[in-house]
N, C-alpha and C positions, 0 to 999 in steps of 0.2 A: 504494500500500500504506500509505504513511504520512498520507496526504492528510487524515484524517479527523482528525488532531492539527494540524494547519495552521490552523485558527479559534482553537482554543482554546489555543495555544499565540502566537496574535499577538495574541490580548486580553489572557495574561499579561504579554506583554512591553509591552503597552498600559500594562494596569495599572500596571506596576512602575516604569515608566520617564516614563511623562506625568502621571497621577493615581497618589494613593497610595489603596491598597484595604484597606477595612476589615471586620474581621471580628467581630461579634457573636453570644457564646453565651448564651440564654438557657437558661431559667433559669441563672446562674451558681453558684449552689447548688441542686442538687436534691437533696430531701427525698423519698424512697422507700421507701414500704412493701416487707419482705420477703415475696417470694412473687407480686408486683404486676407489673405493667406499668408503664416511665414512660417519659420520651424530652427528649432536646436538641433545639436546635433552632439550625443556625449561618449567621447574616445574613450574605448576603455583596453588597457593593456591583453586583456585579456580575452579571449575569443567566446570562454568558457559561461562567462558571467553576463546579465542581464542589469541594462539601468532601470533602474526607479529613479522616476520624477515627482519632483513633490511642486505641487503650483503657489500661487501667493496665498491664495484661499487657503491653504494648508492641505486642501484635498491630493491623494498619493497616487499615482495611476503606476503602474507594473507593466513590466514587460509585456508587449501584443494585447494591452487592455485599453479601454477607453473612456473620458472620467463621467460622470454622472451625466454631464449634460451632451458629451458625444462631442465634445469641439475641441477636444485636447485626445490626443491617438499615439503612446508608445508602439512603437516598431522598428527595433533593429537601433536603438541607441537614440532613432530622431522621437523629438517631440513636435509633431503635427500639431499647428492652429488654427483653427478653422475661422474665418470671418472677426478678426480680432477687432476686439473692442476697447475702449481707457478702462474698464473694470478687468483687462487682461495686464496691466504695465506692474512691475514690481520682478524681484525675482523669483527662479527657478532652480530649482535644486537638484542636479546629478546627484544618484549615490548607487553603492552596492548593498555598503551596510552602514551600521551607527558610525564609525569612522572613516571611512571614504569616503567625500563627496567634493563636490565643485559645482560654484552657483555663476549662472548666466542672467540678466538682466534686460530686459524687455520696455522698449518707448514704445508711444505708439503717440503718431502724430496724424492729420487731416490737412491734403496737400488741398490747396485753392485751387479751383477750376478756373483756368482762361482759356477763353477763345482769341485766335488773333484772324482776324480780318484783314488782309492784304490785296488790294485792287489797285490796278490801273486806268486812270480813265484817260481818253481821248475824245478832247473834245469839240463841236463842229469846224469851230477855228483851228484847224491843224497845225498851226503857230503855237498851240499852247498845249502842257504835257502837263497831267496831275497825276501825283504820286500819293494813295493814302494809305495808313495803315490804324489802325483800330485797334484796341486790346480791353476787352469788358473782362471784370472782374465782378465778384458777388457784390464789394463794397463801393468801387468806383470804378470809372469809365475813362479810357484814352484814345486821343486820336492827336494824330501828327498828318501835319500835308505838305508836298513839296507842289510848288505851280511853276512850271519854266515855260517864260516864253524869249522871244530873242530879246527881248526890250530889259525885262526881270526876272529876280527869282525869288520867290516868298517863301518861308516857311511858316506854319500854325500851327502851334501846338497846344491841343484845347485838354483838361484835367477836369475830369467829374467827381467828384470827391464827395460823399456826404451831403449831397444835397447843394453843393456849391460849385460853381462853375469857376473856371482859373484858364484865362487865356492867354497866351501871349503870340505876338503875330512878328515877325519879322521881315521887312524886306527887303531885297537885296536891288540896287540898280546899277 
């Protein structure tokens, strides 16, 4: 009944007691997108033995187990995260046993979405060439213009900001 902890129970005490066993997490900081997928990954000396990950919540997930709520996955040393969230940031804890371990550390940040808008227009007067580019953000708004015609050359660069407009116009002769 117990036979199948017998291997890996004599490599621990291998370990522990002949060679000392090292445990590397990589990344030691990760850097994750909210909403995203990332994962650890915990090097262990040893082919024999299996990681335990302990999360920040303190919950323990086991080798090829999965934790309560199914978004954290050991397998094969990595720690799979499914859909991470800022209740996932703190650390993670490699271990074998009560005194082998090594902890990885987990951010989790929300990249700004921008659009950038790049057109060229031409306009009836084929003398004159407009260059705009655009860049909206969730909080404010940009645009820059270049106008060349043979006579001048303008630039505008208009800033949406918070409800407030900020222009500044340049031109060149």
């Amino acid at each position: 009944m117990y036979f199948g902890l017998v291997p890996q129970f004599l490599s621990l005490l291998l370990c522990i007691s002949l060679v000392h066993c090292s445990l590397v997490i990589k990344p030691q900081l990760l850097i994750a997108e909210a909403y995203h997928d990332a994962f650890f990954l915990c090097q262990i000396d040893s082919s024999i033995l299996s990681a335990i990950w302990t999360l920040p919540s303190g919950e323990v997930v086991r080798a090829n187990k999965t934790s309560t709520d199914n978004r954290f996955r050991n397998s094969g040393g990595f720690l799979f995260i499914s859909n991470v969230s800022f209740a996932d940031r703190g650390d993670y804890e490699c271990s074998i046993d009560e005194n082998t371990s090594s902890v990885g550390v987990l951010e989790v940040f929300v990249m700004p979405s921008y659009t950038l808008d790049l057109s060229l227009v031409f306009l009836y007067d084929i003398r004159r060439l407009v260059l705009r580019a655009t860049c909206t953000h969730q909080r404010f708004n940009s645009s820059i213009s270049f106008v060349y015609s043979p006579y001048n050359l303008c630039v505008s660069i208009v800033l949406h900001s918070s409800n407030r407009l900020r222009s500044l116009f340049f031109a060149l002769f």
